[in-house]
N, C-alpha and C positions, 0 to 999 in steps of 0.2 A: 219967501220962497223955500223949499223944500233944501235947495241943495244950503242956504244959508243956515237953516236951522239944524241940518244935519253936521255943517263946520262947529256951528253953537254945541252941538254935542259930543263931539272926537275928546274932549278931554274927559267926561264920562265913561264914554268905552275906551279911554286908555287907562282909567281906574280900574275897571274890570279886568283891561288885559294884564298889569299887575298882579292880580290875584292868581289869573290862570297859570302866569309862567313860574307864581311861588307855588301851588299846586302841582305844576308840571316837576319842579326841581326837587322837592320834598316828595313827593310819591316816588319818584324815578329811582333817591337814592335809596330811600327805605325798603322799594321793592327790588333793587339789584342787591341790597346785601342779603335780606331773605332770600332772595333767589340764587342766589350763592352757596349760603349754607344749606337750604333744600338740596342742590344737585347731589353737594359735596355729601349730605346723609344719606342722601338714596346712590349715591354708586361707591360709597365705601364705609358703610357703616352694617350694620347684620340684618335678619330680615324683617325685625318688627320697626325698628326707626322707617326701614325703607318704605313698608307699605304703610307706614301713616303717613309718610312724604306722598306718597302716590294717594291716597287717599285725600290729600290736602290740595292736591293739584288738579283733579277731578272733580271736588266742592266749589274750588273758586271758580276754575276756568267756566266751570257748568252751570253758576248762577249770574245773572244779568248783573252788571254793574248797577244799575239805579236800584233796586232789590239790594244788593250790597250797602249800598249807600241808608236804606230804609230801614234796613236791621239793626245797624251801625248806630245809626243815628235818633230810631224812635223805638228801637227794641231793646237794646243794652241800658237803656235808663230805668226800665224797667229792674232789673238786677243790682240797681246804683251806680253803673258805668256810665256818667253822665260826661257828653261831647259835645263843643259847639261846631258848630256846623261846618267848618273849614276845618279841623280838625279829625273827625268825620269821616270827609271827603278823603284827606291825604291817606287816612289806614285804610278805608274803602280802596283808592286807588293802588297803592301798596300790598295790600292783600291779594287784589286779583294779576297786577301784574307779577309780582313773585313766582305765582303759577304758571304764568307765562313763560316766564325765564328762567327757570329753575330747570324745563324743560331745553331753552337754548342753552343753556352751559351745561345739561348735561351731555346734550348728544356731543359736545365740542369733548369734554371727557373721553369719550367712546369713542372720537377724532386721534386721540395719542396712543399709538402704539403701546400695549402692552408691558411692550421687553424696559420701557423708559423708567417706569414704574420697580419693575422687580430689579435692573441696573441701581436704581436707588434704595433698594434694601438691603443691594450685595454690598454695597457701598458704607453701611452701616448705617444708612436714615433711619428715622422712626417713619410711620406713619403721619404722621402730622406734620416731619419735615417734606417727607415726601410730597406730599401733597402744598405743600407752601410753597418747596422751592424748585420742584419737576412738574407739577399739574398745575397751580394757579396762575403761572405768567401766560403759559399756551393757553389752558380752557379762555382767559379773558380776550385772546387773541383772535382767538379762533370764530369766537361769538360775536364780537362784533356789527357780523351783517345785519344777523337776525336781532342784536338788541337795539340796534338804529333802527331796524321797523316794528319794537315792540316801545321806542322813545316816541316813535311820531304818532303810532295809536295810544298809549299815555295821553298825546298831549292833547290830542282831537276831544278824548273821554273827558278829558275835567269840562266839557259843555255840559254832560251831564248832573254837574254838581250844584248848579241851579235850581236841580229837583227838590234840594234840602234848604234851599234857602240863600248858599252861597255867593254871594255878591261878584262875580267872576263875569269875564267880557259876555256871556250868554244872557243874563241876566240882569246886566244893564241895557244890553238890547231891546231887553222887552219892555224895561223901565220906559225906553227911552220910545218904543212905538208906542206902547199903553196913551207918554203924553201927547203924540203927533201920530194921529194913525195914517198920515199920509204917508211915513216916512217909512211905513211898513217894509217896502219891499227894498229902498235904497238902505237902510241901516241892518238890513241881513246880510246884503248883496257886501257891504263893507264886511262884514263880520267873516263874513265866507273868504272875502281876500286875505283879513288880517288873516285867517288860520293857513290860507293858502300862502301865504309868505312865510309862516314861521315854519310849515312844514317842508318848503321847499330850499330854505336858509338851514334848518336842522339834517335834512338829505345832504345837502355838499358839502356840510364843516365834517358830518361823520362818516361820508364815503373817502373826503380824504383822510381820516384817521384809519379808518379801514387798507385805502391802499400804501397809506405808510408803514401801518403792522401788521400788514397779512405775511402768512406763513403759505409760501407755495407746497404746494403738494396738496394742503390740506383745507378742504372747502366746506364746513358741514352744513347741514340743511334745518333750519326753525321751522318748526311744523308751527301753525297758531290756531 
């Protein structure tokens, strides 16, 4: 029966979903601190650092993640930049999210007053403290909504890392209709849950992080 042969397979696609959530957590970190230090050189560094940040946020965000992933992965070996496939994926994923985010923390930037800033100059900070210890606690604050919806679109996109080869829940999927074509539509229909639980279990752990450190007053807006 279809639905036995499909139990026969759940420990298959929870090998896959492994991969995904190490995909999800390795891209996420890699591309929040890039994205980090992107905002922080485009809103306080001079104007050639700024326009190659903007110029770098424009490239990614503007090329297709599977494209990303094909350059990455069959085009840098060309040069000797040789990646295996999961590998790959994570800077692929890390690259475009960056761009993503780089632009949420900056606007959360543009969220703090001014006067906070030159207050910590009168004060005697450098630049760098300033930014440590007056803008980095607020801009991570502030951002939050918009990086919980640029976590849950991370996590959906590592499906596309199967295009490279990536052995991730998508991937066994296909593995696993390829051997049972009957089981086509019931082993997507699982796959579509499993992502629909992880993104609806990542929505509530980080809306309560959100309304534990929201700063009232102040709401800023993720464009994406």
């Amino acid at each position: 029966m279809p639905l036995d042969t499909l139990i026969q397979a759940l420990p298959q696609l929870l090998d896959g979903l492994k991969i995904t959530l190490s995909l999800t957590a390795l891209g996420i970190v890699l591309g929040t601190t890039l994205g980090i230090l992107l905002a922080i050189g485009r809103s306080f560094s001079g104007r050639l650092l700024a326009t190659a940040v903007l110029v770098y946020e424009k490239v990614f965000r503007g090329i297709p993640l599977l494209i990303l992933f094909f350059i990455i992965y069959f085009g840098f070996p060309q040069f000797g930049l040789n990646m295996d496939a999961f590998s790959a994926a994570i800077l692929g994923l890390a690259l475009r999210s960056a761009a993503y985010q780089a632009q949420i923390y900056r606007g959360s930037i543009n969220a703090i007053p001014s006067g906070q800033i030159t207050a910590a100059y009168s004060l005697g900070m450098s630049k760098l403290k300033a930014i440590r210890y007056v803008v980095l606690p607020q801009m991570l604050r502030l951002s939050l909504p918009g990086w919980s919806n640029e976590f849950t679109i991370l996590l959906k996109d590592t499906s596309l890392a199967f295009g490279i080869g990536v052995i991730e829940l998508m991937r066994q999927g296909t593995y696993i209709q390829v051997r049972d074509p009957e089981l086509v539509l019931p082993v997507f229909l699982l796959i579509a849950a499993i992502y629909l639980a992880l993104v609806l279990t990542a929505n509530r752990l980080l809306k309560y992080l959100d309304q534990k450190y929201q700063m009232v007053g102040y709401r800023p807006e993720a464009h994406r």
